[in-house]
Backbone as CSV, one residue per row, in Angstrom:
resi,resn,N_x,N_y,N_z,CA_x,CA_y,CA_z,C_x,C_y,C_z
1,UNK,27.817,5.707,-0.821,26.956,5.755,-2.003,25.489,5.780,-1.591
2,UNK,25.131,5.081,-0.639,23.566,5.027,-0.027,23.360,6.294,0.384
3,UNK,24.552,6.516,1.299,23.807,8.336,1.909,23.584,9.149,1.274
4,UNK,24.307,9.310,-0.549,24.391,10.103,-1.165,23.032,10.015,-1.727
5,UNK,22.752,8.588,-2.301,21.055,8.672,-2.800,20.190,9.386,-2.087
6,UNK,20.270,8.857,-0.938,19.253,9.492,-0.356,18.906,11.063,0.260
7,UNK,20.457,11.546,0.151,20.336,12.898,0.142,19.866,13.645,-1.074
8,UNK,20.183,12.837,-2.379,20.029,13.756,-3.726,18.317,14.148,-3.851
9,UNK,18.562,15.663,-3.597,17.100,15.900,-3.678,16.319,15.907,-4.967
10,UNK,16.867,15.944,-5.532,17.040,16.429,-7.217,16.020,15.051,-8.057
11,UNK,16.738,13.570,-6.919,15.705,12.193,-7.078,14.798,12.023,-6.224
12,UNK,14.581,12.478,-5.266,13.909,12.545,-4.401,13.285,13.992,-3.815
13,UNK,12.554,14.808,-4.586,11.825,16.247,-3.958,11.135,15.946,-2.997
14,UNK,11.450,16.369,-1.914,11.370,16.130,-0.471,11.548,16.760,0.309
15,UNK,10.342,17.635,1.714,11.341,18.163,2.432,12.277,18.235,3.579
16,UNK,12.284,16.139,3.539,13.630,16.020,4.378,14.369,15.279,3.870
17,UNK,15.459,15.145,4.901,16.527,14.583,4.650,16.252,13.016,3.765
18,UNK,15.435,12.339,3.991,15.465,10.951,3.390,14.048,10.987,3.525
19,UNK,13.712,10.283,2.028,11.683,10.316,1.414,11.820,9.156,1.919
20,UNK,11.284,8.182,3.077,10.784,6.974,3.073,10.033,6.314,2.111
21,UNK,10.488,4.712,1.599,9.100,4.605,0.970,9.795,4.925,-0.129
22,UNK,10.220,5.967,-1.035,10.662,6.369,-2.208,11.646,5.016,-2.805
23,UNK,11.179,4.986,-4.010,12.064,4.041,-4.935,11.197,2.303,-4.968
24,UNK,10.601,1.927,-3.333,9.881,1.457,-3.103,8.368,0.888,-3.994
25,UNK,8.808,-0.224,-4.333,8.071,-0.808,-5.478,6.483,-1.166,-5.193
26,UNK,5.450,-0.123,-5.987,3.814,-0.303,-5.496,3.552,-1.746,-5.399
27,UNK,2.232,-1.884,-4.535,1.558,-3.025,-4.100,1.188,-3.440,-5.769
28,UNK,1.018,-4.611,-6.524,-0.145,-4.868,-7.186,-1.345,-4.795,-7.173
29,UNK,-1.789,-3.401,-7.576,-3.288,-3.218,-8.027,-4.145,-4.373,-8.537
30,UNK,-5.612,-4.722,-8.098,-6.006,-5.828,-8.954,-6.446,-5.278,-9.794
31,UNK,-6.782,-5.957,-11.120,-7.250,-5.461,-12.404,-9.006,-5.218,-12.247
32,UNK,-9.289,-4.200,-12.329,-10.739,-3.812,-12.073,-11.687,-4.284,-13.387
33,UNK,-12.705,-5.504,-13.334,-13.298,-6.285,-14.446,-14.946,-5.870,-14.162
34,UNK,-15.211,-4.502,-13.053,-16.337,-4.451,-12.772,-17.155,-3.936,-13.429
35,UNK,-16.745,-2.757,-14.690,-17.153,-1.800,-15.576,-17.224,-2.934,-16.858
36,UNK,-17.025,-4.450,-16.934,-17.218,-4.675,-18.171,-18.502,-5.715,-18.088
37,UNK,-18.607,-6.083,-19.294,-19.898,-6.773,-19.847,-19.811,-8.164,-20.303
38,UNK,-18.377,-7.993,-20.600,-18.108,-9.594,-20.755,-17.422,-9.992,-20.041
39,UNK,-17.404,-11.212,-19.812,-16.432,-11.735,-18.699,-15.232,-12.098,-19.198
40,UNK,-14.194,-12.197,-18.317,-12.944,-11.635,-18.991,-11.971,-13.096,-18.999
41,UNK,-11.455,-13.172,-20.113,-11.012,-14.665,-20.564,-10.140,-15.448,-18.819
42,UNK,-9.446,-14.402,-18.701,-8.414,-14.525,-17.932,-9.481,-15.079,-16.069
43,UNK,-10.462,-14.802,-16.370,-10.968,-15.700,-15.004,-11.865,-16.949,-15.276
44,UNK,-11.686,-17.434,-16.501,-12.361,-18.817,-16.952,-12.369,-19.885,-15.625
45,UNK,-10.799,-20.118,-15.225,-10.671,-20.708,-14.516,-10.665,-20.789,-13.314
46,UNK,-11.116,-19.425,-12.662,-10.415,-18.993,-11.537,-12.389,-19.205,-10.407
47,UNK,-12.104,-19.462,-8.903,-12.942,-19.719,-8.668,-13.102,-19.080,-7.215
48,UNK,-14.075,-18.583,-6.323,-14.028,-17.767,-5.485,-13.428,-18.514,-3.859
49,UNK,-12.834,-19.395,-4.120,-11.757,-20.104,-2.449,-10.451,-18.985,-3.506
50,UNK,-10.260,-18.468,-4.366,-8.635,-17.994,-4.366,-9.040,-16.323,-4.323
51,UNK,-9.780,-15.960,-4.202,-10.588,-14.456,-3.976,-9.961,-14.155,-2.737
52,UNK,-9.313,-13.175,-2.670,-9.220,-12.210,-1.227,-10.634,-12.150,-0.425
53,UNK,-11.486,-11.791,-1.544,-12.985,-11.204,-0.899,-13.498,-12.736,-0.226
54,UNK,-12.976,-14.137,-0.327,-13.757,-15.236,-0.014,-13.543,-14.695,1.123
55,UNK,-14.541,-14.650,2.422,-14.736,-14.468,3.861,-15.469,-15.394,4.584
56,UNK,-14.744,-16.277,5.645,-15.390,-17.436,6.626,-16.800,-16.426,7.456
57,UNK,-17.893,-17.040,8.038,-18.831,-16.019,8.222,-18.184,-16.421,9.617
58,UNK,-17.673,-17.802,10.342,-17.001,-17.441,11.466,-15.925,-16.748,11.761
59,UNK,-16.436,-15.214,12.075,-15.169,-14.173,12.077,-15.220,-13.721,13.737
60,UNK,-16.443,-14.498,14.369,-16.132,-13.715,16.029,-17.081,-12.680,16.242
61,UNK,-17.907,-12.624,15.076,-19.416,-11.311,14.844,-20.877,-12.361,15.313
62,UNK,-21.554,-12.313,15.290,-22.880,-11.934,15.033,-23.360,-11.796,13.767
63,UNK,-24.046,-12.971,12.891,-24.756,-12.751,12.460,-25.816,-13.038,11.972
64,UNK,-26.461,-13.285,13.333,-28.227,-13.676,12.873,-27.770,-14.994,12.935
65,UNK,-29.005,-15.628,12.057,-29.324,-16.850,11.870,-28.102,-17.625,10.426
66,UNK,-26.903,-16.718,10.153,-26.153,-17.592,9.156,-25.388,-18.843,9.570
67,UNK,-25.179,-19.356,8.663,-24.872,-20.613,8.916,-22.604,-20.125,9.213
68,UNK,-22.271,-20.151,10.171,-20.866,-20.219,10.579,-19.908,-20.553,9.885
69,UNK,-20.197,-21.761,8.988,-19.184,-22.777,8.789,-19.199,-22.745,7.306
70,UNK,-20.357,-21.609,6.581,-19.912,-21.356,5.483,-19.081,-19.931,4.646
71,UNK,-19.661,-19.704,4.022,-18.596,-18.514,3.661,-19.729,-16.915,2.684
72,UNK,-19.169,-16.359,2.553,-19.313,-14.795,1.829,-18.559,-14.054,1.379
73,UNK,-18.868,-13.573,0.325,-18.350,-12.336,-0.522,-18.285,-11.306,0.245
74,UNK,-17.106,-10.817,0.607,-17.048,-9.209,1.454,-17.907,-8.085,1.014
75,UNK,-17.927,-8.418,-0.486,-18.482,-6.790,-1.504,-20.266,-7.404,-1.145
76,UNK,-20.167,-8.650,-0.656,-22.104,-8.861,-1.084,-22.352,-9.353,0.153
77,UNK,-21.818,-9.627,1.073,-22.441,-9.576,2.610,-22.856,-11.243,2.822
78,UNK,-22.777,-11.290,3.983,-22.562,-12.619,4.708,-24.463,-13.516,4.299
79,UNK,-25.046,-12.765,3.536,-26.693,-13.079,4.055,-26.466,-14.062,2.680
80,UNK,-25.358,-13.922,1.394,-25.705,-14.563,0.550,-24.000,-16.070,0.413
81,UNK,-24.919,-16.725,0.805,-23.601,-17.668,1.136,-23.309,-18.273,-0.055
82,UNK,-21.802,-18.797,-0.450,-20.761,-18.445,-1.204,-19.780,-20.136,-1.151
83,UNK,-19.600,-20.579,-2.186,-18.402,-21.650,-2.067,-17.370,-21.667,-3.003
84,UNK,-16.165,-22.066,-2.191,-15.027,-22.287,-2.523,-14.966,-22.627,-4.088
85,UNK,-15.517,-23.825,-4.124,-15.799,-24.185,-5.762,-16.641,-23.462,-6.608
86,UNK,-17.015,-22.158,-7.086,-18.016,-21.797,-7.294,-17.180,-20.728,-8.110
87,UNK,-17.887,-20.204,-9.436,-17.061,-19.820,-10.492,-17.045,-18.014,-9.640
88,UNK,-15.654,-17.375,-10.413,-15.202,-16.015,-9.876,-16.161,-15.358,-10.718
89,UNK,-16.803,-14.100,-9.631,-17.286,-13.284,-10.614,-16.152,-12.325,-11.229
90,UNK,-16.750,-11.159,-12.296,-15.913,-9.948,-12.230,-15.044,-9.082,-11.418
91,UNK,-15.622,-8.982,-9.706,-15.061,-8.749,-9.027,-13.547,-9.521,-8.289
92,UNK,-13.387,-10.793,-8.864,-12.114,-11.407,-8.593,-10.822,-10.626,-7.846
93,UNK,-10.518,-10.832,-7.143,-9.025,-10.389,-6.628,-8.333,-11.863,-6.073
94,UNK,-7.646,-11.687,-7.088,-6.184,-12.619,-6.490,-5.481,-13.401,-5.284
95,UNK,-5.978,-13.877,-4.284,-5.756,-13.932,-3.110,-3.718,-14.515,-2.899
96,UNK,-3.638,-15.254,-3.598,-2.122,-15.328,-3.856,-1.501,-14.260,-4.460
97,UNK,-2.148,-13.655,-5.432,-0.913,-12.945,-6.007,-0.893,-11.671,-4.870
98,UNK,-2.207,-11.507,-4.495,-2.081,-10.259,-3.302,-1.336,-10.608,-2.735
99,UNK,-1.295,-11.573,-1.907,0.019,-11.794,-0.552,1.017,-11.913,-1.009
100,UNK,1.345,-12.538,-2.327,2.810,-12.209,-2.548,3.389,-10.862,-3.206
101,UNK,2.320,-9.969,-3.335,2.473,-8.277,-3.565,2.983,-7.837,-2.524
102,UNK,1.961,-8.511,-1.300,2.346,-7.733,0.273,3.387,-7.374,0.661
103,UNK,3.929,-9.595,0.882,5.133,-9.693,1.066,6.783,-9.211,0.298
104,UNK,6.351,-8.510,-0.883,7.374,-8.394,-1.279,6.834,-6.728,-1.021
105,UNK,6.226,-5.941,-0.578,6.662,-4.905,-0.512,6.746,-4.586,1.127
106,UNK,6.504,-5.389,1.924,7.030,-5.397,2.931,8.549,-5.701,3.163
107,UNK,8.913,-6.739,2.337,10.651,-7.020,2.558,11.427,-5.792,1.935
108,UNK,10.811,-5.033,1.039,11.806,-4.153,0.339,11.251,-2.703,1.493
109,UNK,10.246,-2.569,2.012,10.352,-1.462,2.862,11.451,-1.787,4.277
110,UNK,11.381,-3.367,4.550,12.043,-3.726,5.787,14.105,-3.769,5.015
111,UNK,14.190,-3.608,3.886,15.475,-3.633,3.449,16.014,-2.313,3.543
112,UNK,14.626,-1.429,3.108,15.061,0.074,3.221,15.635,0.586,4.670
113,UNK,14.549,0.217,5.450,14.979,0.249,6.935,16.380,0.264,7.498
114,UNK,16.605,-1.506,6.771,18.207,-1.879,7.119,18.939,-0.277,6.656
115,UNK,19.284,0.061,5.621,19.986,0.502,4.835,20.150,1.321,5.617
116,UNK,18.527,2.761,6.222,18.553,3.925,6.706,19.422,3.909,8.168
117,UNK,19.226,2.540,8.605,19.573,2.476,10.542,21.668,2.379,9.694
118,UNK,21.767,1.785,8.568,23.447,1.545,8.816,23.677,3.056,8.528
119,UNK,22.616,4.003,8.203,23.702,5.262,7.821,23.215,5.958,9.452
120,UNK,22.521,6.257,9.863,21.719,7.170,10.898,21.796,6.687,12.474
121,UNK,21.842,5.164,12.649,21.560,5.286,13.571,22.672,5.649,14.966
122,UNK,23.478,5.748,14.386,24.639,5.916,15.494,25.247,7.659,15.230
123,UNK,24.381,8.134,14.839,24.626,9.309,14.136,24.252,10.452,15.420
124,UNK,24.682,11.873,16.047,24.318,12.481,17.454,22.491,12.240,17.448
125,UNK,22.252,12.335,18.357,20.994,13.116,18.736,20.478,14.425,18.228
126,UNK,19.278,14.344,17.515,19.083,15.701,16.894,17.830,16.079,18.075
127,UNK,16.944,17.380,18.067,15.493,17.640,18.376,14.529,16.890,17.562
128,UNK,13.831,16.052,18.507,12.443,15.902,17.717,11.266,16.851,17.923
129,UNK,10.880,17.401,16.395,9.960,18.318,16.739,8.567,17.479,17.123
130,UNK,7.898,18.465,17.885,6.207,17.761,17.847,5.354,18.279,17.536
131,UNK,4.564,18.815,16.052,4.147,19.250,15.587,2.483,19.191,15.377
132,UNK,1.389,20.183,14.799,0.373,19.650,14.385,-0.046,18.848,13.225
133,UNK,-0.706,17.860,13.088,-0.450,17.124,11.629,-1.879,17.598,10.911
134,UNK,-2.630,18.081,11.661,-4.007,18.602,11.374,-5.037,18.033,12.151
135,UNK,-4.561,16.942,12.436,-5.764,15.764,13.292,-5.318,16.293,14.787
136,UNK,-4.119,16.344,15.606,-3.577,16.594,16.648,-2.294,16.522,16.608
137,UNK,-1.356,16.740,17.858,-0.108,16.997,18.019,0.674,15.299,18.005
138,UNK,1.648,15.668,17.369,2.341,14.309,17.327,4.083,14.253,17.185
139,UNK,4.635,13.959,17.190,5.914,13.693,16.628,6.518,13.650,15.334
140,UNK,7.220,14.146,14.602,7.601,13.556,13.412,9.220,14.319,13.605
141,UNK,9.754,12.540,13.102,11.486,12.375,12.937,11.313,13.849,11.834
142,UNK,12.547,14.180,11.833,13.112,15.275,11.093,13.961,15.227,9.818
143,UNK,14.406,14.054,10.119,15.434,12.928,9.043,14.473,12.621,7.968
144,UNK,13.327,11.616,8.468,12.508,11.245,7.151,11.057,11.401,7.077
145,UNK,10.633,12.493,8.051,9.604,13.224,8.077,8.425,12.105,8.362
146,UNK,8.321,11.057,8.860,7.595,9.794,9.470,7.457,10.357,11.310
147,UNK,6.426,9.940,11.464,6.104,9.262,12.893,6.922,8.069,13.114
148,UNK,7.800,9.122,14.170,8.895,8.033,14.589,8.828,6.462,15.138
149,UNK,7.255,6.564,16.178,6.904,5.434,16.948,7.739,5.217,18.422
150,UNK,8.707,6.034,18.382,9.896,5.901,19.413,10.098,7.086,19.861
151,UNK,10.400,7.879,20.779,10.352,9.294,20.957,12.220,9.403,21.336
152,UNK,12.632,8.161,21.437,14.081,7.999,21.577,15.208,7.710,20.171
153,UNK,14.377,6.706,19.365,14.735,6.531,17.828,13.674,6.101,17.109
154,UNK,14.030,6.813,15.657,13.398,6.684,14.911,12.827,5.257,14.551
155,UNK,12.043,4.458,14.528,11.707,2.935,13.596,12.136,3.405,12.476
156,UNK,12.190,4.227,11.803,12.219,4.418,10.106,13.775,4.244,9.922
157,UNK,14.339,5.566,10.265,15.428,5.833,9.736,16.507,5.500,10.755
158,UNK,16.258,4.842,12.104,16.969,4.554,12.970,17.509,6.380,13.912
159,UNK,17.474,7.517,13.172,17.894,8.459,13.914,17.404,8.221,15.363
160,UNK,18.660,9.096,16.502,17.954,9.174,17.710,17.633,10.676,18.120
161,UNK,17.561,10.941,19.066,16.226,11.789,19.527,17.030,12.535,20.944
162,UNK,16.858,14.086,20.617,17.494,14.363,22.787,16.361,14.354,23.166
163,UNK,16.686,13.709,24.597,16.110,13.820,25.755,15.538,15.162,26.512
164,UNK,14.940,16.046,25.895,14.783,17.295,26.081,13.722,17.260,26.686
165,UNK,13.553,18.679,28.167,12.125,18.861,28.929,10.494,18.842,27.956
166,UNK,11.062,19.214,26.838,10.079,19.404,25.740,9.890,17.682,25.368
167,UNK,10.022,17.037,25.121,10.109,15.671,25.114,9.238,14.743,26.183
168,UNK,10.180,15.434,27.408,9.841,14.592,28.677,8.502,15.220,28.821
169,UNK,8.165,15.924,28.622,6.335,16.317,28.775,5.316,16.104,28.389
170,UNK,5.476,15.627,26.730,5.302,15.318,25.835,5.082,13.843,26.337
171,UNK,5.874,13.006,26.567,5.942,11.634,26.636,4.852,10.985,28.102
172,UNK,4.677,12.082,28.822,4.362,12.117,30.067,2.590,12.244,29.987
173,UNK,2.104,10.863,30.667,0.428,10.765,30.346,-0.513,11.534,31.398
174,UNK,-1.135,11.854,30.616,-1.770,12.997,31.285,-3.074,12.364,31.824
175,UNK,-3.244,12.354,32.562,-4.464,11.804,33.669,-5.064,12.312,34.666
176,UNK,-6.248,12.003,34.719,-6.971,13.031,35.820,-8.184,11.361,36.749
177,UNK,-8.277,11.875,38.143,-9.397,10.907,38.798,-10.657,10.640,37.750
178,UNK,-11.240,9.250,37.925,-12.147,9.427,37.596,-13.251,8.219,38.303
179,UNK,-14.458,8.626,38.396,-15.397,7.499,39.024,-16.213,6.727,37.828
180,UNK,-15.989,5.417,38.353,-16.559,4.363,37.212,-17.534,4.447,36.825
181,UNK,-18.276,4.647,35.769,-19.790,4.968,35.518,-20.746,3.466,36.034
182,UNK,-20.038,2.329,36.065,-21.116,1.374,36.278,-20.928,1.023,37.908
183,UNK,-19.242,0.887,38.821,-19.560,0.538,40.021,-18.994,1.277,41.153
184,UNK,-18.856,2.722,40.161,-18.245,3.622,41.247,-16.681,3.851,41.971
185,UNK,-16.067,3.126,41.521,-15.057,2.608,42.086,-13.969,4.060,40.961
186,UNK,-13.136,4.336,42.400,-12.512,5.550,41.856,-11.157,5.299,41.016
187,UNK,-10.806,5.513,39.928,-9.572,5.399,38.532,-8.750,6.621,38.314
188,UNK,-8.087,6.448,37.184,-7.653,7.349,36.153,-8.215,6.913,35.101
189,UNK,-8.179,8.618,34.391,-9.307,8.924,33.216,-7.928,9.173,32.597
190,UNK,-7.272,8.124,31.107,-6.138,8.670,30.184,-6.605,9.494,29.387
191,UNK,-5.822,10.901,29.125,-6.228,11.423,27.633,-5.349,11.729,26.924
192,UNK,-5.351,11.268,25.536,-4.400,11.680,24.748,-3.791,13.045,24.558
193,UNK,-2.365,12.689,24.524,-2.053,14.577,24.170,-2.199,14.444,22.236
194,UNK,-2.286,13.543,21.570,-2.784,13.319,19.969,-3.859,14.312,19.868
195,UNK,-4.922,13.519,20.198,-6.150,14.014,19.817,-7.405,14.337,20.814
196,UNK,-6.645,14.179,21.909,-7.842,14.504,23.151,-8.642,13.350,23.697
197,UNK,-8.294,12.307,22.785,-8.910,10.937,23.018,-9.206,10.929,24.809
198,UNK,-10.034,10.192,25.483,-10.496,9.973,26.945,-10.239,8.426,26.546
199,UNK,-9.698,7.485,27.457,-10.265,6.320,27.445,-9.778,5.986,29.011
200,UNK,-10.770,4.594,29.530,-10.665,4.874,31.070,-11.337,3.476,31.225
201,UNK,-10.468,2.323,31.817,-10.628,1.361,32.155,-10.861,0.541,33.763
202,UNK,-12.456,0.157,33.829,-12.132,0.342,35.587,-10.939,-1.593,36.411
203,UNK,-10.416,-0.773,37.332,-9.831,-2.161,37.791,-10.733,-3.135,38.654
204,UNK,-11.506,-2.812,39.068,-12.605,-3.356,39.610,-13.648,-4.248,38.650
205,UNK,-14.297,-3.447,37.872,-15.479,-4.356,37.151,-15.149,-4.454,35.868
206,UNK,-14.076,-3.644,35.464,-13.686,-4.036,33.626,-14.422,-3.684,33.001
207,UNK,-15.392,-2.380,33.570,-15.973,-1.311,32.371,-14.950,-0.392,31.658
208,UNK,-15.153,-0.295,30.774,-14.613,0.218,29.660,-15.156,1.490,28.311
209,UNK,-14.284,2.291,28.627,-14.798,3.607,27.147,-13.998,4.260,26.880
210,UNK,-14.035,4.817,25.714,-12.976,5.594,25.095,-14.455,6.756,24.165
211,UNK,-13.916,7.961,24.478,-14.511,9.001,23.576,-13.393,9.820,23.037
């Protein structure tokens, strides 16, 4: 009965085998109170420690002369400090009800998961194609049209993957010498086969770049 859902294209217009994600219940949107003029009954009580946006200014940054140990509004910046007890503006977001949005659409994507690996994963080896996505070359399962994460099985749908020369080349990091810009000391320069990315870490002094 599961394989059949997920094949019916008819509920799912799709052009693979299984829409990830589909049926999959949205995050809770917060209610946007920024376009109004009055303040809205429903945050009488509510106060900015239950705000998503409440932010500790000790985050591991830099900033200036603020005081660490107090707090800020994400939307209004760390310069105007902010307390727990202190009434919600319009901008309010939920900080509980968000995480329990999260968490429940994380358990129902991690249920979907279950479901896809009991039909797929023991299922032959198909080709994974590696295609352009527009940004650069990448992978995508064929089953549920996701970035697999695995070039052997799918994370999504559990499908697995042949071992093909096209694969093995693919998987294979492409590197060239390179001399450390700060102590000279001779490396490898990684570059992505994605997007061309360079990044190049020395073992010597622990300079570091990515272009």
């Amino acid at each position: 009965m599961m394989e059949k859902r997920f094949k019916d294209h008819s509920f799912f217009p799709h052009p693979y085998e299984v829409d990830f994600g589909a049926g999959v219940q949205e995050r809770t949107e917060r209610k946007n109170h920024g376009e109004t003029f009055i303040y809205p009954e429903e945050l009488i009580d509510k106060t900015c420690g239950g705000c998503v946006r409440f932010t500790s200014n000790n985050d591991g940054f830099s900033h200036g002369d603020c005081d660490i140990n107090a707090y800020h509004c994400s939307m209004r910046g760390w310069k105007l400090p902010i307390h727990a007890e202190d009434k919600a503006c319009v901008d309010y977001w939920d900080r509980a009800e968000h995480e329990r949005s999260e968490r429940e659409h994380e358990d129902a994507i991690e249920r979907q998961r279950e479901e896809l690996w009991a039909i797929y994963a023991n299922k032959e080896p198909v080709k994974l194609p590696i295609v352009n996505d527009g940004y650069g070359v990448i992978p995508k399962c064929p089953v549920c049209g996701e970035m697999p994460y695995d070039t052997e099985q799918c994370h999504w749908c559990g499908q697995r993957f042949i071992q093909d020369e096209e694969l093995a080349e693919y998987t294979k990091p492409e590197t060239r010498p390179y001399k450390c810009r700060t102590c000279g000391t001779l490396g490898e320069l990684f570059i992505s086969k994605y997007n061309g990315h360079k990044s190049f870490r020395c073992k010597k002094c622990g300079a570091a770049f990515m272009e």
